[in-house]
N, C-alpha and C positions, 0 to 999 in steps of 0.2 A: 643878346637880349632882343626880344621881339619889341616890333613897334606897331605903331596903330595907325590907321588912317579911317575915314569916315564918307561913304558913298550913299548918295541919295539919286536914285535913280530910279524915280514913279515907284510902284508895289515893289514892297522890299522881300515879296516871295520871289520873283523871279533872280533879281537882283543878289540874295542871299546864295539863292542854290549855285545862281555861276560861278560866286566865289569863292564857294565851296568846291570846285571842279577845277581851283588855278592852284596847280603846282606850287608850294611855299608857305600858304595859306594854313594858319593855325586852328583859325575859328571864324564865323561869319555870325553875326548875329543881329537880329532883326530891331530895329525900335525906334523911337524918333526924336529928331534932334533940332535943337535952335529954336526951341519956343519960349513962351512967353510967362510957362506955367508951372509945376511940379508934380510930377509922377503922373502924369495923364496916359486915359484910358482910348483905346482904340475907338470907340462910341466918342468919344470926345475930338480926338483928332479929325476924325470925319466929318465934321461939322466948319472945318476951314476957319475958325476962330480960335483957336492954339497958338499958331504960329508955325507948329511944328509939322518939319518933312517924313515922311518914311525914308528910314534911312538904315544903312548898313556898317553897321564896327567891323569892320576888317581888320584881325591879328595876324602877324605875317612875319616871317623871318627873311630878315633883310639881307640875310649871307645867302638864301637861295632863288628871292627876287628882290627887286626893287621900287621902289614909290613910284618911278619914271615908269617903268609896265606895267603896274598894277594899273597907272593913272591911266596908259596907251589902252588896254585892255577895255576898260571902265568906259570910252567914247566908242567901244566895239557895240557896246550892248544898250546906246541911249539915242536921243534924236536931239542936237546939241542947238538945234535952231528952235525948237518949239515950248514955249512958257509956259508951264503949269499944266504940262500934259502931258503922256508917255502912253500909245496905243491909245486904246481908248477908256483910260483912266486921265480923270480931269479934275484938276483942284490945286489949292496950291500944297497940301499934302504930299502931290505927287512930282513937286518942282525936283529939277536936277541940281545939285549939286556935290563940293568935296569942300566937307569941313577938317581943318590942320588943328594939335596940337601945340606943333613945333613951328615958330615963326620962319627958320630954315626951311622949312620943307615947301613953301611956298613960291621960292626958287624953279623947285624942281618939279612942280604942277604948271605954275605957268609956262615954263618949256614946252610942255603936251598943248598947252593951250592953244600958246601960237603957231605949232605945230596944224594941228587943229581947225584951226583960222585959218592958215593959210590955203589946207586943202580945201576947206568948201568955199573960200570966198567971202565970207561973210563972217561979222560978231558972234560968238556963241552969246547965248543965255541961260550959260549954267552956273551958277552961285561959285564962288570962289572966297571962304570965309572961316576965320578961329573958330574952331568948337568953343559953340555956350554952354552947351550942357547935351545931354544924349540919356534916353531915360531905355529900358531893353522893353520888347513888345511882349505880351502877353504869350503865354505858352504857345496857345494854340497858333500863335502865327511863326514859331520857330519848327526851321525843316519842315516849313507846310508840303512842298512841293515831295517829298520823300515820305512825307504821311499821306499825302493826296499826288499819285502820280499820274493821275488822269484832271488833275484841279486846274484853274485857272490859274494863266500866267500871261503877262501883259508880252513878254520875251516869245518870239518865234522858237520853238525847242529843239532848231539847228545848231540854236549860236549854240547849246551845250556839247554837243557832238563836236561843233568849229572850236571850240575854245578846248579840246581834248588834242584834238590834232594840230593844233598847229603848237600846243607844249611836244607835243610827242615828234612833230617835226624838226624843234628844234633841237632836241635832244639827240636825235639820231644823225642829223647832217651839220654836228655843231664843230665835225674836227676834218668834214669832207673839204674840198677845195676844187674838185672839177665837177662842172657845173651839168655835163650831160647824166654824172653819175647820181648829181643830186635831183636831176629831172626827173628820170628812172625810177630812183626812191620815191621823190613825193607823188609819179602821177602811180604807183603799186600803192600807196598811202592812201589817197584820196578816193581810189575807187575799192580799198577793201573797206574804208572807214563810212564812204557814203553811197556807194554802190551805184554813181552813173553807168548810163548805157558807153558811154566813150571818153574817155580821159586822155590827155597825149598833152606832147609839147611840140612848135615848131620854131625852129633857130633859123634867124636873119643867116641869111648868105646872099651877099649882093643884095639883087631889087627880086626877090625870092624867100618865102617859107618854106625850108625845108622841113619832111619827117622828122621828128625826133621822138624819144624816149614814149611809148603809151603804155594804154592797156585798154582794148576791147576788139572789134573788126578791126581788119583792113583800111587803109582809109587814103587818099588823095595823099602823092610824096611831096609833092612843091605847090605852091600857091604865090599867088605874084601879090605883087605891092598897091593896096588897095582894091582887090580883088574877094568877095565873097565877105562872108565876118573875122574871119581870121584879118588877112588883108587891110580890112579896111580900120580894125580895131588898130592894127601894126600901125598905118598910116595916119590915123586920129589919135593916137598915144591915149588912146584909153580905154576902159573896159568896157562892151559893148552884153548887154542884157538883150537878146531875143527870144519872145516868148511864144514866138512863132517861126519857123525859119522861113516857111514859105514865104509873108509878108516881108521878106528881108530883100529888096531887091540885086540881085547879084549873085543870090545867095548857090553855093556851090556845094550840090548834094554827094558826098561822098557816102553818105548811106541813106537809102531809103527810110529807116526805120527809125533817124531823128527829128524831132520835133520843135525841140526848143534845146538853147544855145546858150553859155556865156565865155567870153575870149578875155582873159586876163593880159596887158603888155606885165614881160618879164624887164625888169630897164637895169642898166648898170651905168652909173654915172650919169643917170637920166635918159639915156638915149636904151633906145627898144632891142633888147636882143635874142628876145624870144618871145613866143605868146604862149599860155597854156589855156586850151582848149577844152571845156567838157559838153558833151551832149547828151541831151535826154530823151529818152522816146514819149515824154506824155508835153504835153505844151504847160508852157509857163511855168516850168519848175524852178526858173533863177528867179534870184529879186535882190534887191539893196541890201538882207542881210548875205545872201553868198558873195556878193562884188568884196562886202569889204571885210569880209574872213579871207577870202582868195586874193585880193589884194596885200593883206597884212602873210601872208602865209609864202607869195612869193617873194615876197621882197627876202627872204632867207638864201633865196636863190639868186647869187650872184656870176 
């Protein structure tokens, strides 16, 4: 039996189409939820006197995901500290939230929650509340993005690309168990699916990064502990965004023709045991959405 779950996450075009892109997903559909009124019209909602969020009905088969990932997912693609806004869509139409059915199921959102909370540090401000009512949005705003593939979408349109690949990731290394072979895979993975200039892995040994598994040039075999971005990413236990290498002091050019950087830690049991590496030749091609696709995407790799 399918079940439901209910995502508000700013313009439910972007929102829709990604869930439309998760493995398990029956149906996404656009409309809005928790107000104050009946059967309101999009011209209405926008006027922030409704009550009501844009929001997303997710039908979903629960033998092929579940509410805990779909929910993990759902924090991929929003901004869980910012009120009544999402990019640069502003109102309370656009607030975040996940309205339940099932009083159970509330259990297993707040898991994500504090999950969630505990990686940024701080309270989220995203509603957490029974479905009051959910009305479905007017034609024209369902599969906008697949009617308009050039349209506006509040979602950078990597995450749909990241949210391909790391189902496709897990499906391919889901019965692997040695970890070089799974390196190997994802960095052939990552750069046939996103096409950086340099992709690789390198594995702790001692107070040294060794070469591991890539795919592009040649490139530097070992790097020492706190040395360069790799290095120093290993030795600060976290993901390090450069959007420039030059400005990186330290920084350790194994090819001239890179520009910008970001170093994922690989952790097992929390402690670092690999980093995965990609470079680009144009500057500033990372940003907050690739940290936390490449962050959710290694952790597969154990």
């Amino acid at each position: 039996m399918d079940s439901t779950i209910y995502f508000a996450g700013g313009c439910f075009w972007g929102t829709q189409h990604f869930f439309a892109q998760v493995n398990g997903v029956r149906e996404a559909v656009c409309g809005y939820a928790n107000g104050n009124t009946q059967n309101p019209k999009y011209e209405e909602v926008y006027t922030d006197t409704t009550g009501f969020a844009e929001t997303v009905k997710v039908t979903y088969n629960p033998a092929r995901i579940g509410l805990e990932e779909l929910t993990d997912l759902f924090f991929c693609i929003i901004d869980p500290l910012t009120l009544n806004r999402q990019g640069h869509d502003e109102g309370t139409r656009y607030r975040t939230g996940i309205y339940y059915t099932d009083p159970a199921e509330r259990a297993v959102i707040e898991k994500v929650y504090a999950r969630e909370e505990a990686r940024l540090g701080q309270p989220l401000v995203v509603e957490l509340e029974p479905l009051k009512n959910f009305f479905p949005a007017e034609e024209r705003h369902q599969d906008y993005l697949d009617k308009n593939p050039d349209g506006y979408c509040h979602l950078p349109f990597k995450a749909f690309r990241y949210v391909k690949l790391y189902q496709d990731t897990r499906l391919i290394l889901a019965d692997e168990t040695d970890p070089v072979a799974m390196m190997a895979e994802l960095a052939a993975l990552i750069q046939e699916r996103m096409g950086f200039f340099w992709t690789g892995f390198y594995r702790v040994q001692g107070q040294e990064l060794v070469l591991g598994p890539f795919q592009g040039p040649s490139a530097c075999l070992r790097i020492g502990f706190g040395k360069g971005v790799c290095g120093t990413a290993w030795k600060q236990n976290r993901t390090l965004v450069v959007p420039d290498v030059e400005e990186f002091p330290g920084h350790i050019a194994c090819s001239s023709l890179s520009r910008s950087e970001i170093v994922v830690p690989v952790r097992n049991k929390g402690l670092v045991t690999a980093v995965l590496d990609i470079d680009s030749t144009e500057l500033a091609t990372f940003d907050a959405t690739d940290a936390r696709w490449l962050e959710k995407i290694v952790e597969i790799v154990k």
